[in-house]
CHARMM internal coordinates of N, CA and C (Angstrom, degrees):
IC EDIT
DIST 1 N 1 CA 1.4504
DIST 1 CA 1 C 1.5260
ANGL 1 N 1 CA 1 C 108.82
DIST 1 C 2 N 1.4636
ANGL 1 CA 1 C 2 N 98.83
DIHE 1 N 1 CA 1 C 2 N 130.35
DIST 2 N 2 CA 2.1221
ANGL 1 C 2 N 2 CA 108.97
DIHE 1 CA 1 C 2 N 2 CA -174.44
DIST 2 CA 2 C 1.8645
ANGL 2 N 2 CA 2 C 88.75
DIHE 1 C 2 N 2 CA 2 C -50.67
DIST 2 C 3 N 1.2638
ANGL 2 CA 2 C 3 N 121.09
DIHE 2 N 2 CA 2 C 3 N -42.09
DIST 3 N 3 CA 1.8223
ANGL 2 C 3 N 3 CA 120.55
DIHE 2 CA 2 C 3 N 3 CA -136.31
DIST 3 CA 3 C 1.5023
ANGL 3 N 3 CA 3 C 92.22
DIHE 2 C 3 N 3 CA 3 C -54.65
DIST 3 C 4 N 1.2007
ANGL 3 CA 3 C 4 N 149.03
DIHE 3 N 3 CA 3 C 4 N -24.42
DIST 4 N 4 CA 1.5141
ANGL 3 C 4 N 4 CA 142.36
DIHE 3 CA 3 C 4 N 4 CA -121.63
DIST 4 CA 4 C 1.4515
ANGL 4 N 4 CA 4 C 80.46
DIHE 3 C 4 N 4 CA 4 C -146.34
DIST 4 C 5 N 0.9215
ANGL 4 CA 4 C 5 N 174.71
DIHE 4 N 4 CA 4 C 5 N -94.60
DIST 5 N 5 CA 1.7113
ANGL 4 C 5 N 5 CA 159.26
DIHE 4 CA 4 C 5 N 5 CA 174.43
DIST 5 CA 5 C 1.3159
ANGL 5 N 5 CA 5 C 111.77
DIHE 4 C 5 N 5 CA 5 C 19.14
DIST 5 C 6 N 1.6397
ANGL 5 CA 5 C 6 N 110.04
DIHE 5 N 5 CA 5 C 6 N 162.36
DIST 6 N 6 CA 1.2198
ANGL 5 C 6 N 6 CA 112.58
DIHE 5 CA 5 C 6 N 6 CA -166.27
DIST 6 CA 6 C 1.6297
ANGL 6 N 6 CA 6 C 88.77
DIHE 5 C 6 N 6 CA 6 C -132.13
DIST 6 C 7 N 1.5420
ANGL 6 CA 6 C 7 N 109.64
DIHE 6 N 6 CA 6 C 7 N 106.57
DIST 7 N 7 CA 1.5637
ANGL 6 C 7 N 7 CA 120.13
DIHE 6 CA 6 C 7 N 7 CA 175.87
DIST 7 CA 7 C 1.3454
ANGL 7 N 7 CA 7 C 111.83
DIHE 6 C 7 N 7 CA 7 C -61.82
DIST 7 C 8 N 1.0447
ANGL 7 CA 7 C 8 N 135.74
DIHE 7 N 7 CA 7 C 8 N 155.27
DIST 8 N 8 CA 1.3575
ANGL 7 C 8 N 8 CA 146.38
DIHE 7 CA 7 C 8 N 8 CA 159.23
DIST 8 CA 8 C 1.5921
ANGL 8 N 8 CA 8 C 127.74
DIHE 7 C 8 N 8 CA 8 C -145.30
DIST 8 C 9 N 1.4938
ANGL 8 CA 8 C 9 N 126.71
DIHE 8 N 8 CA 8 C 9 N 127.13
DIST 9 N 9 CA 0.7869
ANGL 8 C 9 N 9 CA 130.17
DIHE 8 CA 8 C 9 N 9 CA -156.51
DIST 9 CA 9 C 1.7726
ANGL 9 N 9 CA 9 C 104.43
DIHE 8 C 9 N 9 CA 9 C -101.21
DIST 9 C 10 N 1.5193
ANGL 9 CA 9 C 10 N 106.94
DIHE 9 N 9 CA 9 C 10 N 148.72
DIST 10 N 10 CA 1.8394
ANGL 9 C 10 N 10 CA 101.85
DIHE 9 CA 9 C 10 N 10 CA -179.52
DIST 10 CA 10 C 1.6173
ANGL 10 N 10 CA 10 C 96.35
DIHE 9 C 10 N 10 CA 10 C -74.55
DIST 10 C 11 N 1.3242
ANGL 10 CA 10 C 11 N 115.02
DIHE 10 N 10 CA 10 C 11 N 142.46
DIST 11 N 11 CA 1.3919
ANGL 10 C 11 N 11 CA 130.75
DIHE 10 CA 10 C 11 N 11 CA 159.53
DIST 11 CA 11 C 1.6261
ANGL 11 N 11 CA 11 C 114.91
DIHE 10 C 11 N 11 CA 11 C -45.40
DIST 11 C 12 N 1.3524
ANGL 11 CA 11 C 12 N 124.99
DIHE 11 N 11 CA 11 C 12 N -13.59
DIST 12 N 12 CA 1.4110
ANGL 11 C 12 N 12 CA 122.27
DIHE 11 CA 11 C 12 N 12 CA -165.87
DIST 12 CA 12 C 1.8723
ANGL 12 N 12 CA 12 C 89.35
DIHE 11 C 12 N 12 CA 12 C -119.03
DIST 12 C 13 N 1.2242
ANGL 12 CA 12 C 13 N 101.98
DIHE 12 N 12 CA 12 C 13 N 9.72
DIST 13 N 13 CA 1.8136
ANGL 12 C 13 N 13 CA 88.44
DIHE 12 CA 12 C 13 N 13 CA 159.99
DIST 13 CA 13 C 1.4826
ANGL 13 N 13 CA 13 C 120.33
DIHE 12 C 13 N 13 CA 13 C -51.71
DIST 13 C 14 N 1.0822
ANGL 13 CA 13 C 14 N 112.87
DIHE 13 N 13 CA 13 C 14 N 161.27
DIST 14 N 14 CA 1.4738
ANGL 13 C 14 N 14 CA 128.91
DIHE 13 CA 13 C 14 N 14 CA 177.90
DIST 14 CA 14 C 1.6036
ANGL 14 N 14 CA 14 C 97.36
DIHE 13 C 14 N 14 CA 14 C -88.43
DIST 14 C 15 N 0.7732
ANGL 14 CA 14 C 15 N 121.17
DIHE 14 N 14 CA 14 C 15 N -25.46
DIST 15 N 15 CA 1.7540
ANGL 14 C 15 N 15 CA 99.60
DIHE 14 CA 14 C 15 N 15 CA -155.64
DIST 15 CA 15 C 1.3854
ANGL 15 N 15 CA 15 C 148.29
DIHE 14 C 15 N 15 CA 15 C 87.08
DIST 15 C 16 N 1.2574
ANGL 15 CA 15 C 16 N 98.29
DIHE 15 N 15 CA 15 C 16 N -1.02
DIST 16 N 16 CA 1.5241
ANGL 15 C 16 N 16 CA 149.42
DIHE 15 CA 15 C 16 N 16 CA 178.59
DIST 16 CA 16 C 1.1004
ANGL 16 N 16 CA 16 C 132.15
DIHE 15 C 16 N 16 CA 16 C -84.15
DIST 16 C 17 N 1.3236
ANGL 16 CA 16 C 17 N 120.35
DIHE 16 N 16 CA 16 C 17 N -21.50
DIST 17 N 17 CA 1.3591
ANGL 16 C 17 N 17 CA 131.21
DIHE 16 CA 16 C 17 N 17 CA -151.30
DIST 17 CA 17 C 1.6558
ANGL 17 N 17 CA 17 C 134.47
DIHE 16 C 17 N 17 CA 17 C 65.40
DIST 17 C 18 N 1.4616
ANGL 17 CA 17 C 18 N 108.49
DIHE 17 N 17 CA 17 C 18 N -2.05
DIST 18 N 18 CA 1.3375
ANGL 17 C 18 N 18 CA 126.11
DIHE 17 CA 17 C 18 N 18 CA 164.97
DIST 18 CA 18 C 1.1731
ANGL 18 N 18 CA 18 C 125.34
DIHE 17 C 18 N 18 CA 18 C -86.91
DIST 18 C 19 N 1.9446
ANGL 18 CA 18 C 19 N 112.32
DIHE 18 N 18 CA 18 C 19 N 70.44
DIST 19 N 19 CA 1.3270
ANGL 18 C 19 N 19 CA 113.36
DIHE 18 CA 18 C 19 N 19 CA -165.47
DIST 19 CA 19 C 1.8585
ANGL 19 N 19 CA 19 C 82.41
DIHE 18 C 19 N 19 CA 19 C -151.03
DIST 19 C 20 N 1.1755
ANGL 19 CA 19 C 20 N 97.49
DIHE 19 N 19 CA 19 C 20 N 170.23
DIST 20 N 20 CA 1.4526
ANGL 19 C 20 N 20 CA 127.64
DIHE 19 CA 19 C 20 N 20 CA 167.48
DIST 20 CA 20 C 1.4989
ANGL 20 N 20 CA 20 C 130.15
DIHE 19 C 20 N 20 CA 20 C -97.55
DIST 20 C 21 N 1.4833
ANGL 20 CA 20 C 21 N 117.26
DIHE 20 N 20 CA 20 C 21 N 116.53
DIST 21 N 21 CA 2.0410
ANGL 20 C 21 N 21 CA 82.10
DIHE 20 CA 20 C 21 N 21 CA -164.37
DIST 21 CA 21 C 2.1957
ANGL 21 N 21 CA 21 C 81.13
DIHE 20 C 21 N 21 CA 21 C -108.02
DIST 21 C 22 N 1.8302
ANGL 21 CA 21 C 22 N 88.29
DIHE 21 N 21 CA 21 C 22 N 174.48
DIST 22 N 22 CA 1.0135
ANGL 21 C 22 N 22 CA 83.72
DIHE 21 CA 21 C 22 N 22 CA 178.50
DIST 22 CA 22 C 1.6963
ANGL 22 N 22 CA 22 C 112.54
DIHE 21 C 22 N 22 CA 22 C -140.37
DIST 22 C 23 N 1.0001
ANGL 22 CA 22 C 23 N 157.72
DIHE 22 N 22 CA 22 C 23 N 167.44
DIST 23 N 23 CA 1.1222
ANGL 22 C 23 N 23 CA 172.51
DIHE 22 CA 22 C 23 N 23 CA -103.88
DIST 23 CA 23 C 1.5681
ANGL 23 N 23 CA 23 C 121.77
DIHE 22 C 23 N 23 CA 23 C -177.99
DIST 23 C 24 N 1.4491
ANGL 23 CA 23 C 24 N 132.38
DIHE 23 N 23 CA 23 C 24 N 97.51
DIST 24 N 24 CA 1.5824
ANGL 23 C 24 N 24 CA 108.92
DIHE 23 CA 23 C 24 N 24 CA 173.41
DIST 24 CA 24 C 1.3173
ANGL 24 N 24 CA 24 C 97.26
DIHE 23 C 24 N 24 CA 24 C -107.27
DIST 24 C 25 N 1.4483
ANGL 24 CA 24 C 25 N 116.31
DIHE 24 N 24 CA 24 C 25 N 152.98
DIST 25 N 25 CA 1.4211
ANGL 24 C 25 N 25 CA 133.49
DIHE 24 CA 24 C 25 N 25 CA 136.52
DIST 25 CA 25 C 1.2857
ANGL 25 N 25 CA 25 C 119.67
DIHE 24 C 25 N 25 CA 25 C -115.93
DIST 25 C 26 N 1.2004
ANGL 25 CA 25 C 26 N 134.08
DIHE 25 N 25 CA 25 C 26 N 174.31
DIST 26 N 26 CA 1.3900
ANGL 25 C 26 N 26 CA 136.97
DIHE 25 CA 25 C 26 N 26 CA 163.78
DIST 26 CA 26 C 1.5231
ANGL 26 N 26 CA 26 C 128.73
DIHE 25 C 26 N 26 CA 26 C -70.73
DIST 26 C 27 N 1.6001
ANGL 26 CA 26 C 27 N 110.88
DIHE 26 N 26 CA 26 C 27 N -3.22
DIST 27 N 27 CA 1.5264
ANGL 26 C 27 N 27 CA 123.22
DIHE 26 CA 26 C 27 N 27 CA 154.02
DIST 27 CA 27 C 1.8292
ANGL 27 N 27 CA 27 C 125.69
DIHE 26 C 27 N 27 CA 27 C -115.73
DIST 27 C 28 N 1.3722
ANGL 27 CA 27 C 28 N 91.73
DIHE 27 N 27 CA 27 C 28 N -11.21
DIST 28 N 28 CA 1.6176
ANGL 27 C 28 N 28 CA 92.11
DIHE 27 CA 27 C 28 N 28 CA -169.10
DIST 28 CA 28 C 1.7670
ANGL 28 N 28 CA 28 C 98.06
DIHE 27 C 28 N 28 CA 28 C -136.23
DIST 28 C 29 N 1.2056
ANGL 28 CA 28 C 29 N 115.73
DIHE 28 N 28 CA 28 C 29 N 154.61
DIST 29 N 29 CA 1.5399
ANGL 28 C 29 N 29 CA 122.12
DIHE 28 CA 28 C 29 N 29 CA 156.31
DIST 29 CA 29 C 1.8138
ANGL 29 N 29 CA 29 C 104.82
DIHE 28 C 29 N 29 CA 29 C -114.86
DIST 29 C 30 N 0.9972
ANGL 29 CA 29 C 30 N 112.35
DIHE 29 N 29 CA 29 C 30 N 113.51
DIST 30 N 30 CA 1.7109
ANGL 29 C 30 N 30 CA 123.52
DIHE 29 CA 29 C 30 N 30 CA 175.96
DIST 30 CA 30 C 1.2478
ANGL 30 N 30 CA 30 C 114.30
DIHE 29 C 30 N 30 CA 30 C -89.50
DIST 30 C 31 N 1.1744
ANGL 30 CA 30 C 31 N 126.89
DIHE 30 N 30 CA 30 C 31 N 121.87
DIST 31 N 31 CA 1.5262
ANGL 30 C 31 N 31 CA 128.29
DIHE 30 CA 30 C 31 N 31 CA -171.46
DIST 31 CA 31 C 1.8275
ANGL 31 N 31 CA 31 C 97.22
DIHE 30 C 31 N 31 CA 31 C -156.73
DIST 31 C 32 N 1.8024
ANGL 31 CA 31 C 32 N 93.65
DIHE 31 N 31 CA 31 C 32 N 126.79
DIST 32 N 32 CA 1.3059
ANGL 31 C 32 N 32 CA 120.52
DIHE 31 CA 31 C 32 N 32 CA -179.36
DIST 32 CA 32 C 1.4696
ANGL 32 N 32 CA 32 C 117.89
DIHE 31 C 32 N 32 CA 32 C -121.53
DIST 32 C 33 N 1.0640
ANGL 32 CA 32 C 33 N 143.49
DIHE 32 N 32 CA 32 C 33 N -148.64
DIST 33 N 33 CA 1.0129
ANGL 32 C 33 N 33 CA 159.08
DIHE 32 CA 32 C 33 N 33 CA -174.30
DIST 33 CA 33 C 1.5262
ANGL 33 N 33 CA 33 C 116.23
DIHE 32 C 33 N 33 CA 33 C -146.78
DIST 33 C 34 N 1.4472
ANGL 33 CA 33 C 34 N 121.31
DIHE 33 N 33 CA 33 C 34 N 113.89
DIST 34 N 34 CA 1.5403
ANGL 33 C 34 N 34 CA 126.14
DIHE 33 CA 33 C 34 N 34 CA -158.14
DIST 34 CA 34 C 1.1922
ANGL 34 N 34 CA 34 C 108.22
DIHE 33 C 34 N 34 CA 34 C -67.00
DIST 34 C 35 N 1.4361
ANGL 34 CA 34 C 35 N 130.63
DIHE 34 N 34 CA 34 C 35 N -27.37
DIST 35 N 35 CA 1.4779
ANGL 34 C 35 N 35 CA 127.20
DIHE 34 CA 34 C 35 N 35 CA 171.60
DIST 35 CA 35 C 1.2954
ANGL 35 N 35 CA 35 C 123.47
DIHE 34 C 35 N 35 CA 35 C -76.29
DIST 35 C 36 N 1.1699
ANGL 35 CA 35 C 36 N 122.66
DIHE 35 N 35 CA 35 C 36 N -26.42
DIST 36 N 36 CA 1.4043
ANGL 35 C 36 N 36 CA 146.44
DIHE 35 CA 35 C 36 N 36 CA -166.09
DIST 36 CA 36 C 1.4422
ANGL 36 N 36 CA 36 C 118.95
DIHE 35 C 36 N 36 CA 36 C -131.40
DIST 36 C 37 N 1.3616
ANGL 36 CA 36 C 37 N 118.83
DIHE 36 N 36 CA 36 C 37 N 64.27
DIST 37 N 37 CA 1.5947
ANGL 36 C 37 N 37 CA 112.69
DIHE 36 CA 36 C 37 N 37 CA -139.76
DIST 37 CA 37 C 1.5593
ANGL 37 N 37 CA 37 C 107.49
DIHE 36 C 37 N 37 CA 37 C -99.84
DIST 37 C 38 N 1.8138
ANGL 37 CA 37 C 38 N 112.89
DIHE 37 N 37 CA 37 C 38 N 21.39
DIST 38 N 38 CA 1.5194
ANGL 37 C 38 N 38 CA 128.78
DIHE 37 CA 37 C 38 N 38 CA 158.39
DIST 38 CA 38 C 1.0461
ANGL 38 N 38 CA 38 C 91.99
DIHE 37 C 38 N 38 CA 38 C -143.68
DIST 38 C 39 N 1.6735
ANGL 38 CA 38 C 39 N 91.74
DIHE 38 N 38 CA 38 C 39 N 143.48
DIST 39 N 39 CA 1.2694
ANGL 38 C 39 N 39 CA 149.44
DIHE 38 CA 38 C 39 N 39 CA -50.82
DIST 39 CA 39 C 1.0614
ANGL 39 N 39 CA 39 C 129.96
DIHE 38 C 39 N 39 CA 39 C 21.92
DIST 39 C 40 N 1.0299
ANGL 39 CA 39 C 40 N 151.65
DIHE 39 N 39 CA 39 C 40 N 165.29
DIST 40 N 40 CA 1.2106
ANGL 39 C 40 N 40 CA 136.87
DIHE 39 CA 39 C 40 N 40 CA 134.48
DIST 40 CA 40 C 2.1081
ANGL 40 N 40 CA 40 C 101.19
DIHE 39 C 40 N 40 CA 40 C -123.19
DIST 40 C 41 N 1.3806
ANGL 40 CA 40 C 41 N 121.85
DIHE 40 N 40 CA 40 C 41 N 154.93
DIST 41 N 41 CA 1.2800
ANGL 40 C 41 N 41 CA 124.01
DIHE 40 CA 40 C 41 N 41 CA 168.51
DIST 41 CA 41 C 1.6025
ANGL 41 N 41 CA 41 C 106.52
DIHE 40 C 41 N 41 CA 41 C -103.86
DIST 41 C 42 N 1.5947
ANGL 41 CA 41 C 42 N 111.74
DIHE 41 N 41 CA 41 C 42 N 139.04
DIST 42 N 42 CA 1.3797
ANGL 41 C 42 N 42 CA 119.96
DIHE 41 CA 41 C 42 N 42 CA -153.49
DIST 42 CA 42 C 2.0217
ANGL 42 N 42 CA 42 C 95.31
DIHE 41 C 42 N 42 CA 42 C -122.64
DIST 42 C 43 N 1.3964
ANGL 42 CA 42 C 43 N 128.05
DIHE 42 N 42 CA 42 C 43 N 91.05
DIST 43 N 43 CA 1.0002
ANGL 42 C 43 N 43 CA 130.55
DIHE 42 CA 42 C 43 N 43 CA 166.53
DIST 43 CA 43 C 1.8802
ANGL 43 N 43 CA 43 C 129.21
DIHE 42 C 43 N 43 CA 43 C -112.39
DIST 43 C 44 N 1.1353
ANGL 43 CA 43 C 44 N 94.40
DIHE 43 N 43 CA 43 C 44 N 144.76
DIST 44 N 44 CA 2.1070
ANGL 43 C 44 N 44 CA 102.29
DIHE 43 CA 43 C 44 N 44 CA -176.68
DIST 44 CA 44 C 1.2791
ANGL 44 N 44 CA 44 C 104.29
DIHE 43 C 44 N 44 CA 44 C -53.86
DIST 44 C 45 N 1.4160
ANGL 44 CA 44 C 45 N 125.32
DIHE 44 N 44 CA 44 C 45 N 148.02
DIST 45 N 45 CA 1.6434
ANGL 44 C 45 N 45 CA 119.76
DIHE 44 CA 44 C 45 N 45 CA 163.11
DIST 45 CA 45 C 1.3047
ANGL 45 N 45 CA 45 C 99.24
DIHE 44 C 45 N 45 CA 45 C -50.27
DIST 45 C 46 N 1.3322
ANGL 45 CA 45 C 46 N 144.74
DIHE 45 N 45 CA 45 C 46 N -55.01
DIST 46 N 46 CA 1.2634
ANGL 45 C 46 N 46 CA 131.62
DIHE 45 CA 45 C 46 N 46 CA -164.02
DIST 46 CA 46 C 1.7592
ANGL 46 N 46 CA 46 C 120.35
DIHE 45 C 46 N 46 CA 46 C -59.35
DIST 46 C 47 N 1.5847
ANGL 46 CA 46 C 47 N 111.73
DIHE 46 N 46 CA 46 C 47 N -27.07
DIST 47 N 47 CA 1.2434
ANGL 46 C 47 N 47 CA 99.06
DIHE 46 CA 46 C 47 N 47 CA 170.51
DIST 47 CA 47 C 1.5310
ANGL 47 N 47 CA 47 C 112.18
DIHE 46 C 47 N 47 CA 47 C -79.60
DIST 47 C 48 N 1.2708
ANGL 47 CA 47 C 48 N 103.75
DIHE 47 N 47 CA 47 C 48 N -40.29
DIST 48 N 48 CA 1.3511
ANGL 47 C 48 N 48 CA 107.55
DIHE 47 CA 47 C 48 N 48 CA -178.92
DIST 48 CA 48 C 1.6139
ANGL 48 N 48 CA 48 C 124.56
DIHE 47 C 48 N 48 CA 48 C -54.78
DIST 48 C 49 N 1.6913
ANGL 48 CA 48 C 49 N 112.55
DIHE 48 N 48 CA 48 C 49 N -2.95
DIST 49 N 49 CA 1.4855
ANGL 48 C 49 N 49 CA 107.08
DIHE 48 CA 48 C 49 N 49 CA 177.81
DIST 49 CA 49 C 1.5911
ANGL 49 N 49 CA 49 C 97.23
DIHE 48 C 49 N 49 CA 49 C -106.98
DIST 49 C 50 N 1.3910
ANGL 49 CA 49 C 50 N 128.46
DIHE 49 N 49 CA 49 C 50 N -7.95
DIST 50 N 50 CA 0.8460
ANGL 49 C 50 N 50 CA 140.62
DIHE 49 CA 49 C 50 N 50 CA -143.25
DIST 50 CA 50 C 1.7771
ANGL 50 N 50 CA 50 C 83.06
DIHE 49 C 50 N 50 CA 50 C -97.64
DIST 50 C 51 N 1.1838
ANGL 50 CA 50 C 51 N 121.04
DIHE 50 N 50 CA 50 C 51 N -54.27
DIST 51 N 51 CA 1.1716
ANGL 50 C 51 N 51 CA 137.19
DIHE 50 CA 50 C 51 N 51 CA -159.35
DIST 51 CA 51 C 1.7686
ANGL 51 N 51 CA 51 C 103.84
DIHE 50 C 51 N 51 CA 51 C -85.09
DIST 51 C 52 N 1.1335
ANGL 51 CA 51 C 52 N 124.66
DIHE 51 N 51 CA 51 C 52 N -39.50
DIST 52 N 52 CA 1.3875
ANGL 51 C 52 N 52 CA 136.56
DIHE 51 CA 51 C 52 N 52 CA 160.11
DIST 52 CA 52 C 1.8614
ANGL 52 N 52 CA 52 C 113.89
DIHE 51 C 52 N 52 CA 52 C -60.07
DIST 52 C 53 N 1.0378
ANGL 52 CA 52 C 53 N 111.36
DIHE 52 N 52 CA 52 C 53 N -41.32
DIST 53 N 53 CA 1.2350
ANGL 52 C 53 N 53 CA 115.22
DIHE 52 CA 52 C 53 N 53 CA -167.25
DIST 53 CA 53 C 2.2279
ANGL 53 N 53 CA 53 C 108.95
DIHE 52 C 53 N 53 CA 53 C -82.20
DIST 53 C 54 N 2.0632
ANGL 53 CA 53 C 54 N 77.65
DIHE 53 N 53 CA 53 C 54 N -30.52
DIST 54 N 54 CA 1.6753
ANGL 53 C 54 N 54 CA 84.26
DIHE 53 CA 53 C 54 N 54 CA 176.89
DIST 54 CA 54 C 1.9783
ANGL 54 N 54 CA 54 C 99.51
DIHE 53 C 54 N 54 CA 54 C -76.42
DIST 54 C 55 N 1.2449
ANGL 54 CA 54 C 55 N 106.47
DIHE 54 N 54 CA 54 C 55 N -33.18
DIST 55 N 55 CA 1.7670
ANGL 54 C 55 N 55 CA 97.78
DIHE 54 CA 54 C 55 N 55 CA 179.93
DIST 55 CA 55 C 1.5368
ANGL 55 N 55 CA 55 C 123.45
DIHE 54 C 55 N 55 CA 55 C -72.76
DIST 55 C 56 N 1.5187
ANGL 55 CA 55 C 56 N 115.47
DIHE 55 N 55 CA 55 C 56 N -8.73
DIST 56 N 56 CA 1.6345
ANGL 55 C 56 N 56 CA 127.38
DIHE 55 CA 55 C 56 N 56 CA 165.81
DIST 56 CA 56 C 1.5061
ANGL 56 N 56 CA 56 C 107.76
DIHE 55 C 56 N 56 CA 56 C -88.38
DIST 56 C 57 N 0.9221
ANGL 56 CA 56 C 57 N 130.93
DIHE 56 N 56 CA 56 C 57 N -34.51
DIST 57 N 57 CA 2.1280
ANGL 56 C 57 N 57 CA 136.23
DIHE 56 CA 56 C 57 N 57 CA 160.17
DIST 57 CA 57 C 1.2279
ANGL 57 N 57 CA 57 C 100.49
DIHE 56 C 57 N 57 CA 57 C -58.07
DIST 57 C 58 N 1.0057
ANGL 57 CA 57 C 58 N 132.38
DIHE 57 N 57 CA 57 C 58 N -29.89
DIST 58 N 58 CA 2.0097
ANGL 57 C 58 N 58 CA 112.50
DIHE 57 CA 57 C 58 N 58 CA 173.72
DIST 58 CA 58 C 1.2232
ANGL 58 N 58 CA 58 C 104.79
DIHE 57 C 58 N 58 CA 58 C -110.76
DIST 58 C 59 N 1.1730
ANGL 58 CA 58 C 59 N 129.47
DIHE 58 N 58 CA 58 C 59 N 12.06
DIST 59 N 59 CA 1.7857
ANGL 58 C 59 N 59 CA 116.19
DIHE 58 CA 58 C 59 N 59 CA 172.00
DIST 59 CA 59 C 1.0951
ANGL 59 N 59 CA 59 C 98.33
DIHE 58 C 59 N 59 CA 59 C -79.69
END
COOR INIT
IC SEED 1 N 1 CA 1 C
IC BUILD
């Protein structure tokens, strides 16, 4: 269950509510949307470094 997670917000939020929060566990990375905070999207650490590591190669 998302309710019991520990949200975290990126440091480069706006302040706005136009941010992404995210969630670790040791099987899942949970990442929602702070305004809209269901849904939630349910990915492996492995995609999730996969996908982090592809968004630091194009900065």
């Amino acid at each position: 269950m998302t309710t019991d997670l520990h949200w975290s917000k990126s440091s480069y939020s706006d302040g706005e509510g136009e941010c992404l929060e995210v969630a670790l566990t040791p099987t899942t990375i949970h990442i929602r949307d702070s305004k809209t905070p269901a849904p939630t999207l349910k990915v492996t650490p492995t995609t999730w470094t996969a996908f982090v590591t592809t968004l630091a190669s194009l900065a």
